[in-house]
N, C-alpha and C positions, 0 to 999 in steps of 0.2 A: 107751557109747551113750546112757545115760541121761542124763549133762551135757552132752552133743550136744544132744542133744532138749530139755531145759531152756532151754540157750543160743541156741538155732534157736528154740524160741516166745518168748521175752523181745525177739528183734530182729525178729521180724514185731510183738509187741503195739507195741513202741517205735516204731520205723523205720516200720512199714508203716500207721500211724497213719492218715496221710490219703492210703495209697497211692504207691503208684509207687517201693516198694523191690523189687527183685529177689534172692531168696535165691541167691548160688552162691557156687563157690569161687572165693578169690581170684586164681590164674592158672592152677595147677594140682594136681592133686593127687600130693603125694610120695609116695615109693614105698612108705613106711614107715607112712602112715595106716592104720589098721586099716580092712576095708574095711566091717565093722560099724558105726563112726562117719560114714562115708562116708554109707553105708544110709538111720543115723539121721535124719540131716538131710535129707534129699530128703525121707524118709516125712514128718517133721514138716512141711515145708513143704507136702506135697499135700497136708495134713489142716488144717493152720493158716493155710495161704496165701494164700486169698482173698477177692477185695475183693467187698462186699456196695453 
């Protein structure tokens, strides 16, 4: 979960620079994702996701 959460705030500071990136997952999610990393990334995103 921690390099979820790493990897999730590095593409909102990059990506979401001057706005208009949307964090999700690519189509869907496999069945085998833990669902902890799952977790981690939405958390990162409500906490690091928006635009000012």
């Amino acid at each position: 979960p921690e390099d979820v959460a790493r990897e999730t705030k590095e593409c909102i500071d990059v990506l979401g620079r001057d706005g208009g990136y949307i964090v999700a997952s690519s189509h869907e999610l496999e069945a085998d994702i833990p669902v902890e990393n799952v977790k981690a990334m939405f958390l990162t995103a409500q906490e690091y996701g928006r635009y000012a």
